[in-house]
C-alpha distance (Angstrom), angle and dihedral (degrees) to the residues before:
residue distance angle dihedral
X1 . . .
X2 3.68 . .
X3 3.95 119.4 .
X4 4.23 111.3 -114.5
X5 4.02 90.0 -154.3
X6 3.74 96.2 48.5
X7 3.90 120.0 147.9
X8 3.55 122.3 -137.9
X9 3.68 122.9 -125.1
X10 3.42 136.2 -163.4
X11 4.31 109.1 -72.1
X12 3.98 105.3 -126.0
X13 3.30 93.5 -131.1
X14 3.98 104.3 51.7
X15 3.91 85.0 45.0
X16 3.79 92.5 134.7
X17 4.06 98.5 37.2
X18 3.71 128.1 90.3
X19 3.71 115.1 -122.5
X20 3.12 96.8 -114.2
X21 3.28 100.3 65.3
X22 3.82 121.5 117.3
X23 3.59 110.2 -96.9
X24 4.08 117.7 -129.4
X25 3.72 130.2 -132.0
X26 4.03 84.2 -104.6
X27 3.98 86.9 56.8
X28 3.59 99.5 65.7
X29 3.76 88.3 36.6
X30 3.77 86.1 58.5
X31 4.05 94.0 37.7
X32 4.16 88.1 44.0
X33 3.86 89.5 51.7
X34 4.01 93.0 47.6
X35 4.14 85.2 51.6
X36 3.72 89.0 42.7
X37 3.90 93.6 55.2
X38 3.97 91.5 43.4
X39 3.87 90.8 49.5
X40 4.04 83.0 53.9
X41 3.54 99.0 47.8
X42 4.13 92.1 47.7
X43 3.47 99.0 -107.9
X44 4.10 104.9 118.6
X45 4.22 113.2 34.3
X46 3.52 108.2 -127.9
X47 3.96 105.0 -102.8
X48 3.98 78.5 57.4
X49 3.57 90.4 54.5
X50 3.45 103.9 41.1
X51 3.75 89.7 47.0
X52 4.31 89.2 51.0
X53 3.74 92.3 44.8
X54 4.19 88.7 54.1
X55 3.69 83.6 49.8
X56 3.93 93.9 47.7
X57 3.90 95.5 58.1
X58 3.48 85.8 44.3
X59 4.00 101.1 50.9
X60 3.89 107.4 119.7
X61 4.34 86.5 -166.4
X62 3.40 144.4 27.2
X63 3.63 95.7 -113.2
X64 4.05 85.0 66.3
X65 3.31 91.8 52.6
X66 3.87 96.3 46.5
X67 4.06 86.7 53.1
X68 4.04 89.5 56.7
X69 3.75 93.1 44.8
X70 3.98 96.6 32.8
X71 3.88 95.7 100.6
X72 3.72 105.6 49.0
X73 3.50 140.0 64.2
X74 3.70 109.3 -71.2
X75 4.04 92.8 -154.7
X76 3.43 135.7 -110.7
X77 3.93 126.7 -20.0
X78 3.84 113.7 -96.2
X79 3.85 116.2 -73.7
X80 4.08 91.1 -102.2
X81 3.39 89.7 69.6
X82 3.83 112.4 30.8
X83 3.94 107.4 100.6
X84 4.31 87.3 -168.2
X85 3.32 119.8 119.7
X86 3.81 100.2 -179.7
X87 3.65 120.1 70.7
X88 4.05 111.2 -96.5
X89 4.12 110.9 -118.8
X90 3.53 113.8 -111.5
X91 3.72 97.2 8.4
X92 4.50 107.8 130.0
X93 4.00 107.0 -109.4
X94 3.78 85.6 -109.4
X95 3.73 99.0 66.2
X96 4.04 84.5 52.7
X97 4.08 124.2 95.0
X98 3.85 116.9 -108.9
X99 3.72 110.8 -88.3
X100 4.06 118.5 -115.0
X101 4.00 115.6 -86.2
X102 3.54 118.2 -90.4
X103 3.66 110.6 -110.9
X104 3.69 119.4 -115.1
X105 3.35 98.3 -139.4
X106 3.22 99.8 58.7
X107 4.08 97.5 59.2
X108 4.01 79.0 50.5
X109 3.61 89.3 58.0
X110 3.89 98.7 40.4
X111 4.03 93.8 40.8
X112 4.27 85.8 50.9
X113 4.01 90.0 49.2
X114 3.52 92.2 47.6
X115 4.28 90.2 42.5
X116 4.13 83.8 56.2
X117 3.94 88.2 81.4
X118 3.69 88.4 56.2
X119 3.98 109.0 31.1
X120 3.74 95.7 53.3
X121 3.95 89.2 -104.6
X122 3.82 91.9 -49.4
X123 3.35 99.4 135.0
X124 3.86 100.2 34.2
X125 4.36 90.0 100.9
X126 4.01 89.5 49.5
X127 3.70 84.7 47.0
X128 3.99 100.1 49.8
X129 4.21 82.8 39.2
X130 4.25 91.8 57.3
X131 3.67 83.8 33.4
X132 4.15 89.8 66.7
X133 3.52 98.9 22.2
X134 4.20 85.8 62.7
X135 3.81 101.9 43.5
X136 3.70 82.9 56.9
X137 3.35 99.7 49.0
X138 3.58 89.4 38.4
X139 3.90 97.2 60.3
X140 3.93 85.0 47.8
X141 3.36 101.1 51.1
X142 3.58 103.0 28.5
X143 3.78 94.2 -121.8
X144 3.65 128.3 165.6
X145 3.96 114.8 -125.3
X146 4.21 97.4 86.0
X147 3.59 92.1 120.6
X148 4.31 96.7 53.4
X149 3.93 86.1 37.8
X150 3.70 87.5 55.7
X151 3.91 87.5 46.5
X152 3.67 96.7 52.7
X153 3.80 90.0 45.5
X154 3.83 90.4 56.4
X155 3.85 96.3 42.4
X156 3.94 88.7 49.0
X157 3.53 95.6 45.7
X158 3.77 88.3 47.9
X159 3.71 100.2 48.1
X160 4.07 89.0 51.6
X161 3.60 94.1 50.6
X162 3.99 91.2 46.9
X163 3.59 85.6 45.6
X164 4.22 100.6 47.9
X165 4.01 79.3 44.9
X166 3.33 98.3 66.2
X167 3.37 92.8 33.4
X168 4.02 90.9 56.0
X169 4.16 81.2 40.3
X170 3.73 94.6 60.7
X171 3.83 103.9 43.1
X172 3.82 86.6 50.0
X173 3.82 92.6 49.9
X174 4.28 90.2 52.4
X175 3.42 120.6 102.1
């Protein structure tokens, strides 16, 4: 698959070093990932790979490392300028922008829904309360969490309704 005569070119992410330069443990890392993703995708068979990724850990420079990484894809362009808001296929975690924070709220609201089974339905109103309070906020702020907000909301909801059931169950049932 790979090319015998290729020609390095400059690695997009050393674009201001010399080659010469000695090469840091985070280097390889980035170089190993970069062979990693091209071994995935079928570009490198694996004696090729195995044989580049020996060479990666053992890469005293940059420049080494740019010649082992020079003919594939180098991944994705920093995060200032991708525009993407979906994760590209194939592309090593590493190369990928941070995901939003997790709001708070909504592990308050999933951790109450899930405490109804063992507080009697005490915390099912604090639950369906973090539950709204953290969509909103998520939609504002463009948080993570929707999915354990929506959780809570449906455990809370569910533990009132059992609740006012039984409640409506037992007053019907008097004499």
């Amino acid at each position: 698959m790979s090319n015998p005569s290729w020609q390095p070119v400059p690695w997009p992410g050393h674009q201001g070093h010399q080659p010469s330069m000695l090469a840091a443990h985070a280097d390889r890392e980035r170089a190993v990932d970069v062979l990693r993703a091209g071994f995935a995708e079928g570009r490198l068979q694996q004696s090729e790979y195995e044989r580049r990724i020996e060479r990666a850990y053992q890469a005293r420079t940059v420049g080494e490392l740019t010649m082992l990484v020079a003919d594939l894809p180098q991944g994705p362009a920093p995060q200032q300028q991708m525009q993407m808001q979906q994760p590209m296929m194939g592309v090593p975690r590493t190369f990928l922008p941070a995901p939003p924070p997790t709001n708070g709220k909504a592990i308050g609201a999933l951790v109450c829904g899930v405490g109804t089974f063992f507080s009697a339905g005490a915390s099912a109103i604090p639950a369906v309360i973090l539950g709204h309070m953290a969509r909103k906020e998520i939609r504002e702020r463009g948080e993570s969490g929707d999915g354990m907000a929506v959780g809570g909301l449906v455990l809370g909801w569910l533990s009132v309704a059992f609740w006012a059931l039984l409640i409506v169950a037992i007053v019907v049932s008097a004499p």
